[in-house]
N, C-alpha and C positions, 0 to 999 in steps of 0.2 A: 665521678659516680659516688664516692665514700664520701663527699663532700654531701650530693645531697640525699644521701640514706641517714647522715646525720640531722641533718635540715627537716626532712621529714619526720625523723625520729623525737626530734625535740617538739617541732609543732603541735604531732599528735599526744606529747605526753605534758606538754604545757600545763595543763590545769593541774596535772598530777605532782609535777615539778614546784609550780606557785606553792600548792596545801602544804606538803612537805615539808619547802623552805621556812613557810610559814610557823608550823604545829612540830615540826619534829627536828631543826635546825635552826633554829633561832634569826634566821635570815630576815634584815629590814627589806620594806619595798623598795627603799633605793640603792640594794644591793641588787633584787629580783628584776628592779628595770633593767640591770647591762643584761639578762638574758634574753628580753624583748629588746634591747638596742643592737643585741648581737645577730636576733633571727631577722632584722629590718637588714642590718649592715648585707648579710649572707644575699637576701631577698633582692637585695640592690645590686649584688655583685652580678646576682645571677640573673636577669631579664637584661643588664647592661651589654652582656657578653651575644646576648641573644639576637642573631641577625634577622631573625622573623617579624614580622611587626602584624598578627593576625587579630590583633585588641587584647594580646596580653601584655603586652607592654605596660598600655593604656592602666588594666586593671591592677600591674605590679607594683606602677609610679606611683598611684595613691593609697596602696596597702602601703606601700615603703612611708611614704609622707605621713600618713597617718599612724602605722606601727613607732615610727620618729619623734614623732608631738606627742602620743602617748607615753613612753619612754621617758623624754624629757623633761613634761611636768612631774612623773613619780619619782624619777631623779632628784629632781631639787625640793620637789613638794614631800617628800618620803609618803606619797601618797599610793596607799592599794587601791584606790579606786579604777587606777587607768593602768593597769598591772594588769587586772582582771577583765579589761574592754577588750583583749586580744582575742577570744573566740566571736565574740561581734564583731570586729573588723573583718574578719576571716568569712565569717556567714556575708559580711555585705559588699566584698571585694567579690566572693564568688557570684554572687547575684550580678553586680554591676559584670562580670566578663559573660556568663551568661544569655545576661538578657540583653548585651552589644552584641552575641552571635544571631540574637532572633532576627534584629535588627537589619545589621548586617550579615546574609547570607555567604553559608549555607551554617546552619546551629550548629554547634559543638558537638551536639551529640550524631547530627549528619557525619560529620568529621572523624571523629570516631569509627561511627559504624563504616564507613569507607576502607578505614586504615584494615578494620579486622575481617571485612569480604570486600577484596577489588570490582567484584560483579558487578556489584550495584548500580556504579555508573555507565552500565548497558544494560543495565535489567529495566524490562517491561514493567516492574512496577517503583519505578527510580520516584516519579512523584509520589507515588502514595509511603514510600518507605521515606520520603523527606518529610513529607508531613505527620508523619509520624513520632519521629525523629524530634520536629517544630513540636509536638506537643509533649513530648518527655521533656524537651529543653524546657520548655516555660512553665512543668511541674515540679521541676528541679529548684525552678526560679522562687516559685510558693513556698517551693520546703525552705530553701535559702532563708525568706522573710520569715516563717515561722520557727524558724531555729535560730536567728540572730536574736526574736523577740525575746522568745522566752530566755535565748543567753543576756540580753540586756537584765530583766528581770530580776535573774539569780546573780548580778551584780549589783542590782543598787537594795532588792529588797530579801537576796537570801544572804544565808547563811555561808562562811566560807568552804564551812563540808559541801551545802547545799551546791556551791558554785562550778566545785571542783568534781562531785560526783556526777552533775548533768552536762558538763561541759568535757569532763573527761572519761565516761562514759555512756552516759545514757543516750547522748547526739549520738555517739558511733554506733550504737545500737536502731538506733531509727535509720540513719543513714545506711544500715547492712541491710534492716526492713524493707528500708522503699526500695533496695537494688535487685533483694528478693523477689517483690511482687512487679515490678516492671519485666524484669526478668522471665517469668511466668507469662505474662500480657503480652510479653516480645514471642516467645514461642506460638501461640495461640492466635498472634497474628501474622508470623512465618508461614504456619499452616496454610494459610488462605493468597500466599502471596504465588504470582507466578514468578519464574523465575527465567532468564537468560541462559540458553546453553547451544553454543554453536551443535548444527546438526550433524558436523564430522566426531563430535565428542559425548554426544547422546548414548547413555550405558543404559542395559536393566533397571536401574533405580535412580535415574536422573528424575523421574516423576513417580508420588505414591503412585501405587496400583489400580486405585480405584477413583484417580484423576481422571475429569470429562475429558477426552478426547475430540471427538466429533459428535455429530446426530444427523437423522434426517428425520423423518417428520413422526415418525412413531417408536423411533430407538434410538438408543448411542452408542458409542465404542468407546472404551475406558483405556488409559495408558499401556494397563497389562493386555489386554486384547490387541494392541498394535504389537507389542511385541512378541508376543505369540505367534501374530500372522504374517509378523514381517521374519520370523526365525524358519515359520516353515518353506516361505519364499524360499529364504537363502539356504538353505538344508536340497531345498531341488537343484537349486543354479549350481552351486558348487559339487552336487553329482554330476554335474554333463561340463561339456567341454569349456574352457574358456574362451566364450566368445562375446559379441557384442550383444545386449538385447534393448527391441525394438517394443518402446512402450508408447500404449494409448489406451485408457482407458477412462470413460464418460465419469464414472464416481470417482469422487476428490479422493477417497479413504483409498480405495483399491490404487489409483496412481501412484500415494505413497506409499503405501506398500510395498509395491513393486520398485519402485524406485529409491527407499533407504536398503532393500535388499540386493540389487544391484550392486550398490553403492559399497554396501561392509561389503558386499561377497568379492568385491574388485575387477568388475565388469562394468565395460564401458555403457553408459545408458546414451538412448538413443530417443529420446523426445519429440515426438510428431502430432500435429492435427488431423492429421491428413491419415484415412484409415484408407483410401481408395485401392484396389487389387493391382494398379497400374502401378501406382508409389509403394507400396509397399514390396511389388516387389523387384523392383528398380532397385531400393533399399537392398532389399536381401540376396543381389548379385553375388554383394561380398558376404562371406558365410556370415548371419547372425540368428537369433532365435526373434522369438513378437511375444509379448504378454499383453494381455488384453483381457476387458471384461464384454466385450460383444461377441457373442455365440454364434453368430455368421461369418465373424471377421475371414481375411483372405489369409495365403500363407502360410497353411500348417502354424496356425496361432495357438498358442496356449493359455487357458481360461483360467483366470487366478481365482476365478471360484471352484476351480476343481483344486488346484494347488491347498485353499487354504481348510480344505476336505482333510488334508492327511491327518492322521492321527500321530501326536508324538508329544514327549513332554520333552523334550532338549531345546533346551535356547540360545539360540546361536541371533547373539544382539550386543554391538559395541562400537567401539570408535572407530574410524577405517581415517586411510594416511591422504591429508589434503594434496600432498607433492603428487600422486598415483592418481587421484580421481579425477575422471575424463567422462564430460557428455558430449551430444550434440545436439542442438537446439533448431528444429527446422522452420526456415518461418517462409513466409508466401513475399517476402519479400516484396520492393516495386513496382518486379514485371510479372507475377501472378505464380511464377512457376516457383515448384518448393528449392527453399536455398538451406544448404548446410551451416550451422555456424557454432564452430567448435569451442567448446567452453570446457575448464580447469574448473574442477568445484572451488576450489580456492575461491574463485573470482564470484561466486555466488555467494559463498560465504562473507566474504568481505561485503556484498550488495546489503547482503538480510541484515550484518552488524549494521550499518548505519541507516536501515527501516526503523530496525530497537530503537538505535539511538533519539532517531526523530519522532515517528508515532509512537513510541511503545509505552511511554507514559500516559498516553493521550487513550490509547485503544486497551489501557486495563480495566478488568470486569466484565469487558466485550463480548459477543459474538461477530466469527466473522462469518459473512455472507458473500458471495461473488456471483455475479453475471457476465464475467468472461470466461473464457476457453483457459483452463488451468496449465494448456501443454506448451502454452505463448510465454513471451519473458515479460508481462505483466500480471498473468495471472500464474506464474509459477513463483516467482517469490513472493507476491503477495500474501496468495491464497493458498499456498503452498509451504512455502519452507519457513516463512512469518511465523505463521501459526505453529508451526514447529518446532521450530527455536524457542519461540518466547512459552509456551506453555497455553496457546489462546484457544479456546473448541471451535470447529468453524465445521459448517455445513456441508456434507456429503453429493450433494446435488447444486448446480448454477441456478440462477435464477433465468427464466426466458421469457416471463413478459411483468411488464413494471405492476402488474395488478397484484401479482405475487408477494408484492412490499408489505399489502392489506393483512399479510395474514400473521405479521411480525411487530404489531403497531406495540406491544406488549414486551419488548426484548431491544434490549440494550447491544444495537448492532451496529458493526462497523460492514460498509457494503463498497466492493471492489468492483467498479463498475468499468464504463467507457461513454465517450462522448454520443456514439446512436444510441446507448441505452435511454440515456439522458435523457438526450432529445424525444426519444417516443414515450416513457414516463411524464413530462410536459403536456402530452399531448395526451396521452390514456388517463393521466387522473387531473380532473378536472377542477376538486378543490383540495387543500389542503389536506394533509394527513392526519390524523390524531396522536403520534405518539407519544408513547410514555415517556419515553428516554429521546434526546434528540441522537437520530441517527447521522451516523460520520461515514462520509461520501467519499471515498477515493477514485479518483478521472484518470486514464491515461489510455493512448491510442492515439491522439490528436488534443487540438485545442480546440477547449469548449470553451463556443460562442456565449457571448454576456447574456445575450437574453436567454439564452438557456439556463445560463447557472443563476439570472436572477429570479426565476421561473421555481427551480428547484428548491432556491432558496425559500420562496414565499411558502414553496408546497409544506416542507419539511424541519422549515425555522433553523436551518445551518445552510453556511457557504462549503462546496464542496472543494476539494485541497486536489488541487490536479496534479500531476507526475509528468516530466517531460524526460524521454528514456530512450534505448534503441534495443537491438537482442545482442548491437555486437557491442555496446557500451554499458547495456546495464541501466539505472538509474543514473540522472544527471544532475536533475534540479527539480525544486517543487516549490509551490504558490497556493495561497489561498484566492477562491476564482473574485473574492468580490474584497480582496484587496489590490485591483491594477494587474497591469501587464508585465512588471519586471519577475522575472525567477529568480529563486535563488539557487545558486547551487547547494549540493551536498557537501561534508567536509572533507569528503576522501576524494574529492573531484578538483584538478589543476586544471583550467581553462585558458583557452585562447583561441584567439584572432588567424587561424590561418592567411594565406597571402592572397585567396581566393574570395578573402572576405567570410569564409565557413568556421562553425567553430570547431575546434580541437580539444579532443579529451584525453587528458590523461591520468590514472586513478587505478586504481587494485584492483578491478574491475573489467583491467581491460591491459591484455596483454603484452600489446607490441609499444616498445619502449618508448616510440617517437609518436604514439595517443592512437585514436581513431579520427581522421578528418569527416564530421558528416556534410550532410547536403543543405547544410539549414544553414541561413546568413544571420547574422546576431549583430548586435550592439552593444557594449556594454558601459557601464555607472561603474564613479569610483566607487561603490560601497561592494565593487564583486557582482553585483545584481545586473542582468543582462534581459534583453527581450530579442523578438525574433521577428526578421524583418522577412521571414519568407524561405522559401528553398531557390538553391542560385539556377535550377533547372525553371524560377516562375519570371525569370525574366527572359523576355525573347523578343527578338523581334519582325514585326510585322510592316509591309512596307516599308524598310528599312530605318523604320523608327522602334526604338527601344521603348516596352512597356511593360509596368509589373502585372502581373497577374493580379497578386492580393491587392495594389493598389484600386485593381477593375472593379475585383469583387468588396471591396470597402465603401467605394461610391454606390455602387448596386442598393448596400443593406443600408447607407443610411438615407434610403427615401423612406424608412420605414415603415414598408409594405414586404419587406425578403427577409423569411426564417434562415435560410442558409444558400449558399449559393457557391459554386468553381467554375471557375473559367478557365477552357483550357485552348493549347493554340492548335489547330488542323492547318492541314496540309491538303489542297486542292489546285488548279491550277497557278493556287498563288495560295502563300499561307495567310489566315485567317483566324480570328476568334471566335468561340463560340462560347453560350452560356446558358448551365443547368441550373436552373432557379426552386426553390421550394417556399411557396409564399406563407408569410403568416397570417393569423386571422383577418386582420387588417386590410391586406393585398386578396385575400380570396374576399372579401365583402366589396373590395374595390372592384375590381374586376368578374365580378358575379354574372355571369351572363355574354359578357365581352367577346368578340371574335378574339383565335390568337395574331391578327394580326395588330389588332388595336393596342394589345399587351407590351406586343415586340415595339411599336411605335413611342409609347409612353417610355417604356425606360431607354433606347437608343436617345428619343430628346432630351429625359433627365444626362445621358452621360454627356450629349454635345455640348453642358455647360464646361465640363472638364478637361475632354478629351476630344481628339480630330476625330472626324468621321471613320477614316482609313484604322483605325486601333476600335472602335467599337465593335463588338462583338454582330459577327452575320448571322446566326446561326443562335435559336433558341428553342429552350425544353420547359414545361412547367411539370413537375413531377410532386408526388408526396413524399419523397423521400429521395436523396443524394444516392447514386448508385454506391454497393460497399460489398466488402467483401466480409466474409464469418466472423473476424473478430471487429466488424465496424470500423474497417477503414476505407475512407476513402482514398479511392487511387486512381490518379490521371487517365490511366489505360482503361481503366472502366468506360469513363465518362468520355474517352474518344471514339470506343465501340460503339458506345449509343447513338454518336450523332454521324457516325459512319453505315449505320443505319438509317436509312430514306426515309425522312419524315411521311406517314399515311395516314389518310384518310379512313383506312379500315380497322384500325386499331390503334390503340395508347397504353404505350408504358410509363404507369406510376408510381414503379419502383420496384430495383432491381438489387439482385445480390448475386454475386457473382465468386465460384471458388475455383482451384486448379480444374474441376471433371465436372463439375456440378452448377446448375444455375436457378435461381428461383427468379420469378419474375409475379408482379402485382398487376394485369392487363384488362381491358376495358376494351369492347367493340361496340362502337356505336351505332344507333339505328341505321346512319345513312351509310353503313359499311356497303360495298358492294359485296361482303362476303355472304349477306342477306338477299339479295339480289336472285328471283325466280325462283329461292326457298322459303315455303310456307308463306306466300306473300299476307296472308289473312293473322297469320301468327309467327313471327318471326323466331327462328331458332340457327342456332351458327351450324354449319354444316359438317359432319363429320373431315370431309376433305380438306376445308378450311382449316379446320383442328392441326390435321397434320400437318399441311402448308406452314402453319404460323410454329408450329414445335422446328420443321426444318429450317427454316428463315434464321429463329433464334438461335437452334444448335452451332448452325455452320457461322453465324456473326460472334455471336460468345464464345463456346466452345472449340471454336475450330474443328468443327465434322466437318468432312468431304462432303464433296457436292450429289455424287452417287449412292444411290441408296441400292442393295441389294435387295433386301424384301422387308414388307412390315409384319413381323412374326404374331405379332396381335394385338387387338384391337378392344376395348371394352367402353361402350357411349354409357352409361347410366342415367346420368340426369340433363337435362340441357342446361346450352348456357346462351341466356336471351341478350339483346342488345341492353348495351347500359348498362348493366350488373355488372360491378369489376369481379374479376376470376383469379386466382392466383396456379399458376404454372409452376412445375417443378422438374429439371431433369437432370439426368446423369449419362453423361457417355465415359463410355471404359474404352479408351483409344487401341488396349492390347485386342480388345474382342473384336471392336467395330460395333459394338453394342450402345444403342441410344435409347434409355429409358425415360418416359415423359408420366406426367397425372397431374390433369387440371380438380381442382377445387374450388370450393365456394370460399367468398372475402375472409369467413372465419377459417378455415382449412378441416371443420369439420365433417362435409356432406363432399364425398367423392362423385364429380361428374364424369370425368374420363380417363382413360389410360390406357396404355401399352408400349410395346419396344418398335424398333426397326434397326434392321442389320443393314452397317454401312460400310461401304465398299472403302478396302485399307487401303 
């Protein structure tokens, strides 16, 4: 260390050292060369010793070589000339390491600014703060050139006062100037940066005050208003008892609210979609409270719009302990019914760090946007704890129909979608978008289909980046859709091959030591990079021959005439296939007019190129849409109800959505209904009775209602609904009451034609 505070000490005072020896010690230049042969000797000792090899080496080897030669000839030459080349060397050795950092990344001065905040390399604005960074280096680079010049100069055409005053001060004066105003330009562009801060360590002043928060369409919320409202949350919860609470709430701002106050207050949160009186309070067997922003809700619910009513200036807003933080995440799981699934905020935390890590340079400047369900484990880290951590405003309200995109053409968005949104955006906009900014399309739910994501591509001029994930693993892996089929995984995720062929995960993310086995069969490339051959439940067999599923449906969509298609296996005197198809433009212009038996004929012969008769699928549906459940997935048990459902002649479902209590359905009676039959034969209208027949049909095959009905409490016809005109159905049965609420509407769902309840026998 006193070695080189000498070494630096002499460098800097070199020119002052030369004048002196020169004007006031009588010293020849080839006595003044051994103190440039001695800072070369020092310079060479010290890069030798040095086991780093970052391109300084490179830069020390030829200041040495060249501080050596210069040396050398003033030595023997008694020449001042090359005595006084020593602050040009210096200017063009620092340029040359310099401008090898631009080069080869990351710049020096990235390197730097790393060493003096760790953050950065998880901070959401890691790109813009390197490029930043890239442009101080190669200003640096400039000053380099212009301060070697002008030191060349005052060696061959100034003066030795001249030489010795700009080399031995006047540079270090410019060089405090430039550190100065960078310095300055660094703050003023701090200001604007977001920043990384896990959401267990979020204080009062982790964000200025009057940072964008959120918005909805005619306001926003500013960083100090979330803590405001997230202090009087927790100001209520830690008055009453410590117990669990039970959050749902439709606004994104109000969910977190509720849920960073939870969280400091050290109450277990309890994360559900499902607002229904039957689930809820199954829920609240065990003693908990519900915070909610719906005014009807069940449960003795508490309105966090009356909570954030209170008046108080105390702020109760800080770090709460990752080892203690406890949710539960409930999701509809396979079989429809809600499933618990316990999560360690730890484990969340550690998901969102490596969100940062991968989008967060990508999604600065952003807004975020979401059209899923924020209380799911896709739209909870995304749209949720993302935007949270990283500093990003994101939208108050989901998106629910893809036309809604129109009104954002103008804003630099990042949109949290799913593979149905997709698909019905394909189909609702018709040409291309206009936007300003290309927006960044995040997919997870399922795997979207190519023609869809080449579809959104053309709309929107980006490839959307799909997410392949679960609730009980978290993030796994992620793909650009229209770079191929291989994922990659994430860097916190160990993968493998269980023995079942399934993969296994294990990662920070997921609790139990020996991973999570899922249902999904993989392959994997030596580069780490895997694809998915299917779920090990899509192979089965039929006539005691084995057949994949996805393989069915792969031959299906390449006659390409099939937007989407599932094949699933039934069980009737003998197990069997069947197949719900959803044609594209292509297939519906093909078959335009077609009986469905002509339909069923065409593609059974395309498959008997491939497959035996006995594996073809018996049994088919043409729908506008894959049956799915609220957050847009498709699920087996959907699509077996359907077809467990008696094909008729009086009615057609063209898509259905289906949840724990709830059913929406898209239906069509056709002229030749007999439901038409000896009513209004001159004007045909569907008959009240009918009505309820078809509500009961579908409650007790969806819903699981009993077959007994005790009374229909009431009734209300308003409009008709004529043959042909699809209808859209909506119902809810509450299993605790026995209550079946139904209301049909018109294709757009805004002209009510019918409605009422009926009480069913428990």
């Amino acid at each position: 260390m006193a070695g080189k505070i000498v070494f630096t000490a002499l460098s800097v005072l070199y020119p002052v050292l030369v004048y002196c020896g020169l004007t006031f010690w009588g010293l020849s230049p080839r006595r003044l060369s051994i103190l440039l042969l001695a800072l070369a000797f020092y310079q060479f000792l010290n890069f030798t010793r040095s086991k780093k090899d970052d391109g300084g080496k490179a830069k020390n080897g030829i200041l040495v070589l060249l501080m050596v030669l210069c040396g050398a000839v003033a030595f023997f030459a008694d020449s001042l000339l090359f005595i006084k080349f020593y602050p040009v060397l210096v200017n063009l050795s620092l340029l040359l390491f310099f401008g090898f950092t631009l080069l080869k990344k990351p710049s020096f001065i990235f390197r730097m600014a790393n060493l003096g905040d760790k953050t950065i390399k998880d901070s959401p604005s890691r790109n813009y703060v390197e490029k930043y960074c890239d442009k101080v280096t190669l200003a640096w680079c400039i000053f380099f050139v212009c301060n070697a010049g002008i030191a060349a100069v005052t060696v061959f055409a100034g003066s030795d006062r001249l030489w010795s005053l700009y080399n031995g001060l006047i540079s270090y004066i410019l060089i405090g100037l430039f550190f100065a105003v960078e310095f300055v330009v660094r703050k003023v562009m701090q200001g604007k940066l977001n920043s990384y801060v896990p959401v267990s360590e979020l204080e009062k002043d982790s964000r200025p005050d009057g940072a964008r928060f959120c918005f909805d369409d005619s306001s926003a919320k500013t960083w100090k208003d979330f803590v405001g409202d997230v202090s009087k949350v927790r100001i209520f919860l830690e008055s009453r008892e410590n117990i669990p609470w039970i959050l749902h709430c439709d606004d994104v701002y109000f969910f977190l609210v509720s849920l960073v106050a939870v969280l400091q207050s050290g109450r277990k949160a309890l994360v559900t979609a499902n607002r229904q009186d039957a689930f809820i309070k199954e829920i609240q067997k065990e003693k908990c409270g519900f915070i909610t922003d719906e005014p009807f809700a069940p449960g003795g619910a508490t309105l966090i719009q009356d909570l954030l009513k209170l008046e108080t200036d105390e702020i109760r807003f800080g770090k709460f302990d990752l080892q203690t933080a406890e949710m539960v995440v409930y999701t509809s799981g396979t079989t429809g019914r809600p499933k618990a699934v316990f999560k360690m905020f730890s484990q969340l935390e550690n998901e969102v760090r490596q969100q940062v890590k991968v989008f967060g340079n990508d999604w600065m400047d952003r807004e975020i946007y979401s059209t899923v369900n924020h209380h799911h484990m896709f739209g909870l880290p995304f749209a949720v704890l993302f935007p949270l951590a990283a500093g990003i405003p994101f939208r108050r309200r989901r998106f629910d129909f893809p036309t809604e995109l129109l009104g954002i053409t103008g804003k630099k968005a990042v949109i949290v979608s799913s593979p149905a949104f997709l698909k019905r955006m394909v189909v609702d906009l018709s040409s291309p978008v206009e936007f300003e900014a290309t927006p960044m399309f995040l997919s997870a739910g399922g795997v979207l289909p190519e023609d869809v994501a080449q579809k959104v591509h053309e709309l929107t001029r980006n490839w959307t980046t799909e997410i392949y994930g679960s609730t009980e693993t978290g993030i796994i892996a992620h793909r650009v859709s229209g770079s191929g089929a291989p994922w990659a995984p994430f860097e916190y995720c160990s993968l493998s091959v269980s023995e079942n062929g399934c993969l296994n995960i294990k990662s920070s993310a997921v609790l139990e030591p020996e991973g999570f086995t899922s249902g999904d069969l993989v392959e994997f490339f030596d580069d780490g990079c895997f694809v998915l051959k299917g779920r090990a439940d899509s192979i089965v067999k039929i006539e005691e021959k084995r057949i994949s599923l996805p393989e069915v449906e792969m031959r299906l969509k390449s006659t390409g005439l099939v937007h989407d298609v599932r094949v699933v296996p039934m069980a009737g005197k003998r197990q069997y296939l069947a197949a719900a198809l959803v044609l594209n433009e292509l297939g519906r212009e093909k078959f335009a007019g077609c009986a469905k038996l002509k339909i069923n004929e065409f593609f059974r012969n395309f498959l008997s190129q491939y497959l035996e008769s006995t594996v073809t699928p018996k049994k088919w549906r043409y729908l506008e849409e894959l049956p799915q459940d609220l957050m847009g997935k498709i699920r087996m048990r959907d699509i077996q109800d359907l077809f467990s459902l008696a094909e008729s002649q009086n009615f057609k479902i063209l898509k259905l959505h289906r949840d724990v209590s709830s059913f929406a359905a898209k239906l069509l009676f056709p002229a030749t209904s007999d439901f038409y039959d000896g009513h209004f034969p001159e004007f045909k209208l569907l008959p009240a009775v009918a009505q309820v027949d078809m509500v009961l049909l579908l409650a007790r095959t969806f819903l699981n209602a009993p077959r007994e009905i005790v009374k229909i409490n009431r009734t209300k016809f308003t409009n008709p609904i004529f043959p042909d005109v699809p209808v859209n159905l909506q119902m809810n049965y509450d299993e605790e009451k026995g209550k079946l609420s139904f209301g049909f509407t018109d294709e757009l769902g805004t002209k009510a034609l019918s409605s009422g309840s009926i009480l069913m026998k428990k």
